[in-house]
N, C-alpha and C positions, 0 to 999 in steps of 0.2 A: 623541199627539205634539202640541206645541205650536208652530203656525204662525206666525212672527214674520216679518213680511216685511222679509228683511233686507239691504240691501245694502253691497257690501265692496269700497272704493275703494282698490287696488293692484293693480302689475302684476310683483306676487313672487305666483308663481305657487305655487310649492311650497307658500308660507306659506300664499297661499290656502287650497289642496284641502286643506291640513293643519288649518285650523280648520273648514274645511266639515263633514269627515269628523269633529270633533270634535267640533261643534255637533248633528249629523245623533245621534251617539252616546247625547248627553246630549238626545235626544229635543225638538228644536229643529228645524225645517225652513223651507222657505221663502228658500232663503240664493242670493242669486243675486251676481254678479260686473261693475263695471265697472274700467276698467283706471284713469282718470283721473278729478275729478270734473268736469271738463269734458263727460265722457259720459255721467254722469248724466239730463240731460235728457232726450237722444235715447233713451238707455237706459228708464227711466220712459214714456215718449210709448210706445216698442216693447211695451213689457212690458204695458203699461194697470194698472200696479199703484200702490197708494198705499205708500209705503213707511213703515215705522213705524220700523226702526233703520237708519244709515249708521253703518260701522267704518269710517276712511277712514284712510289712511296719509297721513304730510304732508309734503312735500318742500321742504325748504329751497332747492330750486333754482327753485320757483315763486317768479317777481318779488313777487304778490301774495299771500301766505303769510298774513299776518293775516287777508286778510280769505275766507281759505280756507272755513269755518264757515259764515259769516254767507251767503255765495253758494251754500253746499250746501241751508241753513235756508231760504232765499229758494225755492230748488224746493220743499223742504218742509217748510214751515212748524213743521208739527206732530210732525216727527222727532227722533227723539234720535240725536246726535253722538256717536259714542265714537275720541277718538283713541287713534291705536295706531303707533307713533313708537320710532326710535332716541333722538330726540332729549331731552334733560333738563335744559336750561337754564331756569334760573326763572323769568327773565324769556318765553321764548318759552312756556312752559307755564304761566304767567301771563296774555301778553296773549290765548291762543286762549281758554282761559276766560273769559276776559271776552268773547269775541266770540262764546261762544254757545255752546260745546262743553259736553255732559254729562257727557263721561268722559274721560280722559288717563291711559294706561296705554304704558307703555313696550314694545316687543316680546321682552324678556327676559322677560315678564311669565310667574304661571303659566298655565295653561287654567283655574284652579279661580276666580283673581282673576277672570278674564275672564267668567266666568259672574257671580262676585259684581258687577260691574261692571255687565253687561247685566241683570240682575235689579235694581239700584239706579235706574240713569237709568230705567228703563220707569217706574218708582215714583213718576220724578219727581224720585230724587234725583241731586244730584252726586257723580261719582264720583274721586278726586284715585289714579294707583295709587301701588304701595309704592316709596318713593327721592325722590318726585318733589316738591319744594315750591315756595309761589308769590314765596319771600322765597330772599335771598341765607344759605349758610351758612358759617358764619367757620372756618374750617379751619387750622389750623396745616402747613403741610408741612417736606420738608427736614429736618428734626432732623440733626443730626451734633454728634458728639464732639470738642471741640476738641484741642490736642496736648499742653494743661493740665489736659485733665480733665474741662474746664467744660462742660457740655452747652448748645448754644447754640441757639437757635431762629430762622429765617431771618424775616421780615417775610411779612407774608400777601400773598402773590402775587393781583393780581386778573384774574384767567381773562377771556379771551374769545372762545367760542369761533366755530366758524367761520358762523355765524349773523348774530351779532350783528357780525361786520366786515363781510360782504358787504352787508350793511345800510346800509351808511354808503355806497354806491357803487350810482352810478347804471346803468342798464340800457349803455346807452354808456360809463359809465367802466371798465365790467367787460367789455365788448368790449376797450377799449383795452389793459387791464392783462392777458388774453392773451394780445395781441398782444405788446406789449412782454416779457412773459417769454421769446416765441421769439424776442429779440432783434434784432426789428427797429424801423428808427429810423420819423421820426417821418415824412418824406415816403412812406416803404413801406404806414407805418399808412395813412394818409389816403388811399392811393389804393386801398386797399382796400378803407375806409369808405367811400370817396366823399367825404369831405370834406377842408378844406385842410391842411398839416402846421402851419400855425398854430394852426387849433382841436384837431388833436391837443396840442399843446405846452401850450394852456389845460387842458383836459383832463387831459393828465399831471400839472401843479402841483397840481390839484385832489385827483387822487389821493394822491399825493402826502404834500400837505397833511392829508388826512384822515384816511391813515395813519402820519400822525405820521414820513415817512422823508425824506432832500437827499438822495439820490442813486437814481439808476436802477438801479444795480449793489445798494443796499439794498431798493429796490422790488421791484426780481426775488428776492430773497433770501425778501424779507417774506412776496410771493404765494405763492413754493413751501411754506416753513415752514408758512402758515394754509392750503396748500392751496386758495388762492382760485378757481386756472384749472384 
C-alpha cells in the first residue's frame, strides 16, 4: 500500500469518509482530515507530519479566496494542491491556478479522474478536470421558433455568477446589503454597525453603483436573485 501523506481540507464530512474509504481501497493510505485551511497549521504542528498532498475544498464565502492556495503552499511549500470545488467559473478556476494550485477537479468529478489527477500533480504535472476551462465559452442559448417560422437566436447572455458579483463588494458592503434585504433603513443599519446612517447611505450608493441598480427595492430584488445574503 502506498503512503501518501494526505490531507483534505472540508468539512462535508460524508464526502470526506467517502473518498477516504476510496482512496484506503485503491491502496493509498495516510489520508488524515482538517475541517478548514486555517487548521492546517495547528493540524500539521499536532500531527509532526510533512504533508506531500492537500485536496482542499474552496469556498467562495472566504473574503480571501484567491489567495486560498498560495497561504496553504506557504505552510507547505513542497505540496501539491488539488482543488476539489462546486465551483466552474473560468475565470475563478483560472486565477487559483495561477496562484499555485496543481489540480482543479470539480466535485461531480469521477473517483477514477481523481486518482488520474492525484497520480499527475505527484509527477509534477498540472492537472485541469473534465468541463472546466481557463478561457470564457461562447454559448448560444435560448433558441425559439418565431410565429413565422424563423428560428431566432437570442444574443449571448454574459453570465455572472455568484462569485464574481460578491467580488465587487467590500467586507462591509456585504454586511450592509444583508441588512438592507431585511428591510431595514439606514439609521437601524448603522446602529447596528456602529457607525453613522450617513456612512451607511455612502455605503448603500456604492453598492448600489456597483451593481449597476437606482433603487433599494431593485437592490433587494438583485441580492435575492444572485443570492448574495
Amino acid at each position: 500500500m502506498l503512503t501518501l501523506q494526505t490531507v483534505f481540507i472540508d468539512n462535508e464530512v460524508l464526502l470526506v469518509q467517502g473518498i477516504k474509504s476510496l482512496l484506503e481501497q485503491h491502496n493509498i493510505s495516510g489520508f488524515n482530515v482538517a475541517g478548514h485551511y486555517l487548521d492546517l497549521p495547528a493540524f500539521i504542528k499536532e500531527n509532526s507530519s510533512d504533508c506531500a498532498l492537500v485536496i482542499s475544498n474552496l469556498d467562495i464565502e472566504d473574503e480571501d479566496i484567491i489567495n486560498h492556495v498560495p497561504k496553504i503552499k506557504k505552510i507547505h511549500p513542497n505540496a501539491r494542491v488539488i482543488i476539489l470545488t462546486n465551483y466552474d467559473n473560468y475565470k475563478l478556476v483560472r486565477d487559483v491556478m495561477k496562484s499555485g494550485a496543481d489540480g482543479y477537479l470539480l466535485k461531480t468529478s469521477s473517483f477514477g479522474e481523481l486518482i488520474t489527477c492525484i497520480e499527475e500533480v505527484m509527477n509534477g504535472e498540472a492537472h485541469l478536470g473534465a468541463g472546466l476551462q481557463l478561457t470564457p465559452s461562447r454559448k448560444l442559448f435560448n433558441s425559439k421558433t418565431s410565429d413565422d417560422g424563423k428560428k431566432e437566436e437570442s444574443s449571448i447572455r454574459k453570465y455572472e455568477d455568484r462569485f464574481q458579483v460578491r467580488q465587487r463588494l467590500t467586507k462591509r458592503e456585504l454586511e450592509i446589503l444583508r441588512l438592507v434585504t431585511q428591510a431595514k433603513n439606514n439609521k437601524e443599519i448603522g446602529k447596528e454597525l456602529y457607525i453613522s446612517d450617513q456612512t451607511v447611505g455612502v455605503h448603500k450608493k456604492n453598492i448600489m453603483r456597483k451593481l449597476n441598480v437606482r433603487s433599494t427595492i431593485s437592490l433587494i430584488k438583485y441580492a435575492m436573485e444572485q443570492n448574495l445574503v
